[in-house]
Each structure stands twice: as C-alpha cells, then as structure tokens.
N, C-alpha and C positions, 0 to 999 in steps of 0.2 A: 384139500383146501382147509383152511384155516380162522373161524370167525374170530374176530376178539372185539369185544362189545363193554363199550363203557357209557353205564346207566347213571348220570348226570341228573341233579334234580330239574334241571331245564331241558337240555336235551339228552340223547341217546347216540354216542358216536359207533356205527358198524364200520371197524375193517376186515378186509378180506385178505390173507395173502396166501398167494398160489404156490409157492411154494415151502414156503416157511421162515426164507429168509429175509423179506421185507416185505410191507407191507403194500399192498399194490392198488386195491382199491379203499375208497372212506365215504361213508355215506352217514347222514344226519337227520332224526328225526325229534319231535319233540317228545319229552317225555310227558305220558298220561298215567298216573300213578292207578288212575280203575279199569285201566284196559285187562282184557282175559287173555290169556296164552293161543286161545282162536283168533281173537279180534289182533294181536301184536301178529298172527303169523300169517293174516293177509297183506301185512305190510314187509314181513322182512323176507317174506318168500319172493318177492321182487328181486332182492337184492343177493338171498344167501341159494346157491346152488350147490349139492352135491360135498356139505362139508364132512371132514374128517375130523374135525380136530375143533374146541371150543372154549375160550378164555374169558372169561366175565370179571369186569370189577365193578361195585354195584352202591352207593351210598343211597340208595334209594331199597331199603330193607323190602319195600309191600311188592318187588318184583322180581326178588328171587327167584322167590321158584315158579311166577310165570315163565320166564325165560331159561330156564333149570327143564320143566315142564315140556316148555316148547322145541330144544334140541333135543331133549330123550324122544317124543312123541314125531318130531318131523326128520329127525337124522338118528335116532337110537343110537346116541350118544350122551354121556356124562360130561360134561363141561366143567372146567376146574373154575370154581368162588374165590377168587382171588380174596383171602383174611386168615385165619390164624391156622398156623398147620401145613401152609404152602410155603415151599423155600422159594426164598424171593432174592438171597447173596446179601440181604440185608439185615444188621442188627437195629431192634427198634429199642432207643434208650431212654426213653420221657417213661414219666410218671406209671402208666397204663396205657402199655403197648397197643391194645387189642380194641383204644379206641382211636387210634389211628386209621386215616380211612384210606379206603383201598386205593381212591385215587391217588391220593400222595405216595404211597408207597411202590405202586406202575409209575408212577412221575418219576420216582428218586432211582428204580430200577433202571429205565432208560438213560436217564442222566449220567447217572455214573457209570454204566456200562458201553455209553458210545462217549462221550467229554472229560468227565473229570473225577477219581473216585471221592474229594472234596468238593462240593458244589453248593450252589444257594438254587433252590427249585423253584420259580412261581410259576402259579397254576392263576390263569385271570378267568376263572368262572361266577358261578351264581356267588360264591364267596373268594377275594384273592386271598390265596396261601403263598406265606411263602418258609420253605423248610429247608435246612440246614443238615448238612449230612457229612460228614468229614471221616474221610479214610472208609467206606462202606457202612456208619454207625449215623442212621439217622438221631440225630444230639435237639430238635426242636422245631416247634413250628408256628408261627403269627399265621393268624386270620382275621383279615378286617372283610368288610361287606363288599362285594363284587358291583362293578358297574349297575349293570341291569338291577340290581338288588337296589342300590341307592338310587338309580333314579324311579323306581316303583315307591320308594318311602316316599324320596321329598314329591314327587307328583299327588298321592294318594292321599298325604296331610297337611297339604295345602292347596285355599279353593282357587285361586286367580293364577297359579302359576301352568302351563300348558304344557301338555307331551313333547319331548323331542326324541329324533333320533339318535343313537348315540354315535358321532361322531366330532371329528374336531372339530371348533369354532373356526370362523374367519378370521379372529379378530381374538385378543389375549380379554378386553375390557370390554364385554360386549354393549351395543347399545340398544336392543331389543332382549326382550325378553329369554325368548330363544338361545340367539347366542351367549347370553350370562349363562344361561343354564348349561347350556354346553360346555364351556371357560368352566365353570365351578368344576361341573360331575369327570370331563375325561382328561383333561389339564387338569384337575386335582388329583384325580387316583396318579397320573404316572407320578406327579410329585412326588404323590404318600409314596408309591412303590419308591423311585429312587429317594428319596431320605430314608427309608426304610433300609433301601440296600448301602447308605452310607453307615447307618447305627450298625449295621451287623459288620460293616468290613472295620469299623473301628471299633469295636467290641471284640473282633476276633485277632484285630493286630493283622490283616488280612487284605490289601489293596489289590492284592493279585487274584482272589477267591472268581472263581469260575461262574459266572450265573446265566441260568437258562431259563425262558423265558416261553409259557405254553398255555392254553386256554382259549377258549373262543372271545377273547378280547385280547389278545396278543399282539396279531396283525393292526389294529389299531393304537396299541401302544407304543409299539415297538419305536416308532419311528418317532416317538413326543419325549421319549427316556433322554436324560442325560448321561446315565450309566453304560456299559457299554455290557451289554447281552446275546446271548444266541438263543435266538428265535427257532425255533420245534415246535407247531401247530399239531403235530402229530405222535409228538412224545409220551403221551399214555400208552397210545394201543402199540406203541417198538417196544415199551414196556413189557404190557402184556405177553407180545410174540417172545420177550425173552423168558416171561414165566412159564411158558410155557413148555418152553426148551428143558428148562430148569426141572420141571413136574415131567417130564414127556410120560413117564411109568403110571401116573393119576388119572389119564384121560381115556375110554375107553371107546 
C-alpha cells in the first residue's frame, strides 16, 4: 500500500492506494503545526495500515520530519519530500524554481498527466492559486487569499459584523447581515476566479485552454463559476501517486 499525504496549512489530506494505480481511500485532518510524530501517530494509525510505499508534499516546513520521523519509525520506510531533486515530468520556469510549492507542482503533475499537457490549475485552499503550465513547463502562477483566509480577515477586523459559514447566499443582495456576507466572500471569490480565468485565456490568445479546478473549496465553487472547469477534489494526491511512480527507485 501506498500513503500520499498532503500537509496543507489547514488541513492534512491522507490517501491510501491499494494498489498503486488509483487512489482508493482519502481521509482529512487538521493540520497542528506542534504536534510530535507520537501525538500525529495516534491519529494516522487509524487510517494508515501495513504501508509500503510513502509520498509527502508538505508547505508546512515544522512537519517534515515529524511525518519523515513517523513512516521510518512506524513502517521503516523513507518517504519521498516531494521539492527539489524529485522528477516530477515537469519544467519549472518562474524566477526561482525552488520556491514553488509542492502543492502546486502535485497539482500541475496530475493535471497534465490525466487532462491536458497545457492547462490553467486552481487549487481553492487556505490561498487560491491559480498556475499556468503549457506543453509540461510550468510558465506562472497568481495567488490571491483563499476563502476561509478572507473570511478570517474581514470577521477578525471588524466588531459588528458576525461569523458565517461558508456557503452560498440565498439571495445575490443580501438583506441581513449574513447573507451580504455570504454574497461578498463566496460570490466574490468565483467572480475573481472566473475574471481571473478570463485575463489569462485572453492574455494567452487561448479560449480553448483546459482548466481544472481542485482544493477544499472546489465543490462549492464549482457550480457558482461561469467558466467551464473540471472539477478533481483529489487531484494533488493522483499527483502524488504519479510521483511516485516516477521516483519508484527513491523509496525504500
């Protein structure tokens, strides 16, 4: 078996695939950036059984080598760090490669290895990315503030306006508090995403450009977009499993 774990400054996504070829199971926790490699391995021994094989991509640096730690010490295994030095099928062409984070680069691996070797990636997590990859050369990448990120700002600096959940409004012009708030923060992001995805398809001379659509705010968006996207909730860790493929000789 096979773990491939992506450590998310919010959460922690584990999958499991039994044989190599796809992924079978997906479990989520939150991420605690002080937990110890004991305290992380009463929780993910619930989930991880008798693995072989171990894939990490990690934008959260302090949990490295907890979870580095925790597959040598509970499966006497080396895990491959998904970041510089792993073949990934991809050229990274910005400024400074190597601060490209692992998530986006499992993101753009997937993408263009099961959709389009051309594609626009967004990831709707704590930050939405969205990165551009054309012919297997990641060529750039926007990041604005992630859902949950903006409504933590506007909530935390301002006194009268009150928590919501994030989903869609009833209503485009809300007439309680609530619902503006709603209207604003999830009706705004898909805007910004689709204008966003109109500035790059007309920038790139590009109406046809392939976009895929992934992040734990996805399934919320997906259906508010006027663009037309393919939705992959699971597209980091096929990522992964392809890294993995790719390194098979790194894992021991």
């Amino acid at each position: 078996m096979i773990a491939l774990i992506d450590i998310g400054n919010t959460t922690i996504a584990i999958g499991i695939s039994v044989t190599g070829d796809i992924v079978d199971l997906v479990y989520r926790i939150n991420t605690e950036k002080n937990k110890s490699a004991d305290e992380y391995a009463l929780i993910l021994n619930q989930f991880l059984k008798q693995i072989d094989k171990a894939v990490i991509s990690s934008v959260v640096p302090e949990l490295n080598d907890v979870f580095k730690d925790y597959f040598d010490r509970q499966f006497q295994i080396h895990p491959i760090l998904l970041g510089y030095g792993v073949k990934t099928g991809l050229r990274i062409m910005t400024d400074n490669p190597k601060e490209v984070g692992s998530d986006i680069i499992a993101n753009c691996v997937s993408a263009t290895t099961i959709y389009d070797k051309t594609c626009l990636v967004i990831d709707t997590g704590t930050a939405t990315t969205l990165t551009y990859v054309e012919d297997l050369n990641l060529k750039g990448v926007i990041i604005a503030p992630g859902l949950t990120t903006s409504r933590n700002a506007l909530i935390t600096k301002t006194s009268q306006l009150p928590q919501v959940e994030l989903e869609a409004p009833s209503k485009l012009l809300g007439t309680n508090s609530v619902d503006s708030i709603k209207s604003g923060l999830v009706l705004g992001h898909a805007s910004m995403i689709d204008g966003m995805i109109q500035k790059v398809k007309r920038r790139l001379k590009n109406d046809n450009l392939t976009v895929v659509l992934t992040g734990g705010h996805a399934k919320l968006i997906a259906p508010l977009l006027e663009s037309k996207c393919i939705l992959d909730d699971t597209l980091i860790l096929k990522g992964l499993l392809t890294v993995q493929k790719r390194n098979e000789t790194k894992i021991s």
